[in-house]
N, C-alpha and C positions, 0 to 999 in steps of 0.2 A: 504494500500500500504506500504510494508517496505521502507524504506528508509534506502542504507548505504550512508551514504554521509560523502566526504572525507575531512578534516580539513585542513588549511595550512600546520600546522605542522606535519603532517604526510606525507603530499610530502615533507618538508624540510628535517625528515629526510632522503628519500629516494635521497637525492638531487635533487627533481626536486621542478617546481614553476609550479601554476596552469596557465592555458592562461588568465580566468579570476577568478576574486575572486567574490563569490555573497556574497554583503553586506546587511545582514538580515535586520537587522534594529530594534530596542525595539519593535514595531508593532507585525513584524513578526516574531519574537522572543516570545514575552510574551501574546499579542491579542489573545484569544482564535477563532476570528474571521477572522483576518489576518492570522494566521499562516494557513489555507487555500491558501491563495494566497503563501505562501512560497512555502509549497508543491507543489503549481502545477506551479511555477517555477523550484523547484528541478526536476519535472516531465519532463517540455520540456527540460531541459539542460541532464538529463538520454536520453532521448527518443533519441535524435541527438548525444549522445556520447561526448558531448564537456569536455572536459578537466577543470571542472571546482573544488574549494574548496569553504570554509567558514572560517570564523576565530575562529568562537565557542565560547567558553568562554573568548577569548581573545578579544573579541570583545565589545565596550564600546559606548557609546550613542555619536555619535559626536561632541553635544555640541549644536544644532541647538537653544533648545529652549531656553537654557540659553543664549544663546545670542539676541534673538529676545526680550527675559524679560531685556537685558539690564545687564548682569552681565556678562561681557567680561572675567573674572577673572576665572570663574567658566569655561567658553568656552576655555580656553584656557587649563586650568586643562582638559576638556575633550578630546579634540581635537591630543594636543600631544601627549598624550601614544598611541591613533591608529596611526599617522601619520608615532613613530617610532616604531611599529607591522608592518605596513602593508611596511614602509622600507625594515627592516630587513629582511623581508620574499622575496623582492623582487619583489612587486605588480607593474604589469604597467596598468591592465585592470579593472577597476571594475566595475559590475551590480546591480543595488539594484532596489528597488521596490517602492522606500520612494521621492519622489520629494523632500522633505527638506530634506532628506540624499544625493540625488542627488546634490543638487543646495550647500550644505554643503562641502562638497567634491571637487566637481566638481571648486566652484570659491571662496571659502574662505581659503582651504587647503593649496593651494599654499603659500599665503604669510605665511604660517610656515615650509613649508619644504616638503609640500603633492602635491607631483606631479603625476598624473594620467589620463589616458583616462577614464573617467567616462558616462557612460553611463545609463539611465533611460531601466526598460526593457521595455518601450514604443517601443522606439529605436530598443532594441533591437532585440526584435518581428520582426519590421519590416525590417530589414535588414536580419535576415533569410530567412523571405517570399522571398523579392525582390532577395536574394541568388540561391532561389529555395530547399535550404534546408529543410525548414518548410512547408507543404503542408497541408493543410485542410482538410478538409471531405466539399464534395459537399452537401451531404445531411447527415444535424445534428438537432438537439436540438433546434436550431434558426434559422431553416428553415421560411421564413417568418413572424420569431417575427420586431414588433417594437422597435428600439433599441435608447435609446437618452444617450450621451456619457456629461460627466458634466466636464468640463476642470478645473484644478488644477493650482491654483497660482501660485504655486513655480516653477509648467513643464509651462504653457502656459505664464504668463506675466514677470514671473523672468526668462526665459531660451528659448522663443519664440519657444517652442515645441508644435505645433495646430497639424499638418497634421499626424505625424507618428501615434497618436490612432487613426484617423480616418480612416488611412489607411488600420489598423491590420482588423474593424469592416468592411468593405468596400472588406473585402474578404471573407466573409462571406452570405451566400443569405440569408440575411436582409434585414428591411426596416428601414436604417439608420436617426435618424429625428433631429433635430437641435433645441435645447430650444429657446426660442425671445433672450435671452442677452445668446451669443457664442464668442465664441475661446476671443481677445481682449476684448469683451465688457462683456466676461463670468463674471459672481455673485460668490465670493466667497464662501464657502460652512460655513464660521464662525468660522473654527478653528486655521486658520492661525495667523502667527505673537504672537504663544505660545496663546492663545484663547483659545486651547485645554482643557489649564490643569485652567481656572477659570471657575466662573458663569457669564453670560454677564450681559451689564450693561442693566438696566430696560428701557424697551420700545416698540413698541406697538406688534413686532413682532421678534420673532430670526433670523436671519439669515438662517438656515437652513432651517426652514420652507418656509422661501420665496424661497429658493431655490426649492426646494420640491417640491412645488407649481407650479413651472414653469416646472420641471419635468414631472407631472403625467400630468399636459395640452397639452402633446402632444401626451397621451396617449398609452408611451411605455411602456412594459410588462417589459424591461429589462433598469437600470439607469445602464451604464457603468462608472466604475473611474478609477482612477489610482492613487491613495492616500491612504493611513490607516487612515488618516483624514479623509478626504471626504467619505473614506467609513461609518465611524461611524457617521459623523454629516446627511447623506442623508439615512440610515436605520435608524435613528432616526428619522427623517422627516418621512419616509413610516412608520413606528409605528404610529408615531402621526396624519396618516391620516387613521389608522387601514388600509393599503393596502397593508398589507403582503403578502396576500394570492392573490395578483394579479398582484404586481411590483414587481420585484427583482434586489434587488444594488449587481451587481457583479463587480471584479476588470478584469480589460483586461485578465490578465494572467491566470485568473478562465476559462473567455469565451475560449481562445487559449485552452487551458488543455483541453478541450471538445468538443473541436472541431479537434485537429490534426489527423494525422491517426498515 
């Protein structure tokens, strides 16, 4: 699929401003695996014509995990030069795909000067649908798969976002299935809280595995996320149960992208 896709600064110079700005994210930027899910964002925001840009290389790591590692100093170096990019440029809408870009943005930005409608594209899926903008395919790909959706930290207990991915999946003829620990009482996937970037401390089982484990007993063909985290810590899981070739960790925006008309 070509992608042209428009940068800030290239409406600024035309004088205009994007309606929303899609905030990529390091994931979906440098992840040879996420950048998947970018494209097939960049795919439904082409497909419905919306109005939207990126910041490109102007665009900087928010600062998320430096700060969860406890070096405030570091988060604050990261934080402010996008706060004054995405100023300047005149951003009031942003999209991302990143729940710790989200939840970063969203409720720590502010106290520096980052004011914005921030939006998960959990969200924002869902607010198409319910628009009648975004319309499905009745019959696709996940026509009667098993689908069990694995709730993200940062969207479900730091920003009490449950219902909109279930929503997006719920329009789909699936068979939607609920792991035993859901939405409030969901299992971290182990990479949160900068987790990401160590080796865990020793004990009788990783995190992701148990997660994993509660995954595949429900016996879905398809683990839904909506994290670059959790995408990697639960294909990690299905590696290490060798069930590749019979589960697959997709992110919402993947299923959407293959499902629209």
């Amino acid at each position: 699929m070509s992608l042209n896709i428009p940068t800030a600064a290239e409406l600024f110079e035309k004088g205009q401003t994007p309606d929303v700005l899609f905030w990529v994210g390091c994931a979906g930027a440098f992840d040879d695996r996420y950048k998947s899910v970018t494209k097939a964002i960049i795919q439904i925001l082409s497909h419905l014509k919306i109005n939207y840009a990126v910041l490109g290389p102007e665009e900087g790591c928010t600062g998320d995990p430096a700060r969860r590692a406890g070096n405030e100093f570091l988060f604050q170096m990261q934080a402010l030069p996008n706060i004054t990019t995405l100023n300047n440029y005149g951003i009031k809408r942003i999209l991302t795909a990143c729940p710790h870009c989200f939840n970063t943005i969203k409720n720590e930005y502010p106290a520096l000067g980052g004011n914005y409608d921030v939006q998960h594209h959990s969200q924002f899926i869902q607010e198409l649908i319910d628009k009648g903008l975004l319309k499905l395919k009745g019959e696709g790909e996940f026509k009667g798969k098993r689908i069990t959706y694995h709730d993200s930290c940062y969207l479900g207990r730091a920003n009490d976002i449950y219902e909109a991915p279930r929503a997006i999946l719920e329009q789909l003829d699936a068979d939607l299935v609920e792991m035993r620990r859901a939405k409030k009482n969901g299992l971290c996937c182990g990479a949160g809280g900068a987790q990401m970037f160590k080796e865990p401390e020793k004990g009788k089982k990783d995190i992701n595995i148990e997660r994993t484990e509660e995954a595949l007993n429900t016996d879905a063909e398809v683990i839904a996320v909506a994290c670059p985290f959790c995408m990697t810590m639960m294909s990690d899981g299905v590696k290490h149960f060798e069930k590749e070739s019979k589960v697959r960790v997709l992110d919402l925006a993947e299923i959407i992208a293959k499902s629209q008309i």
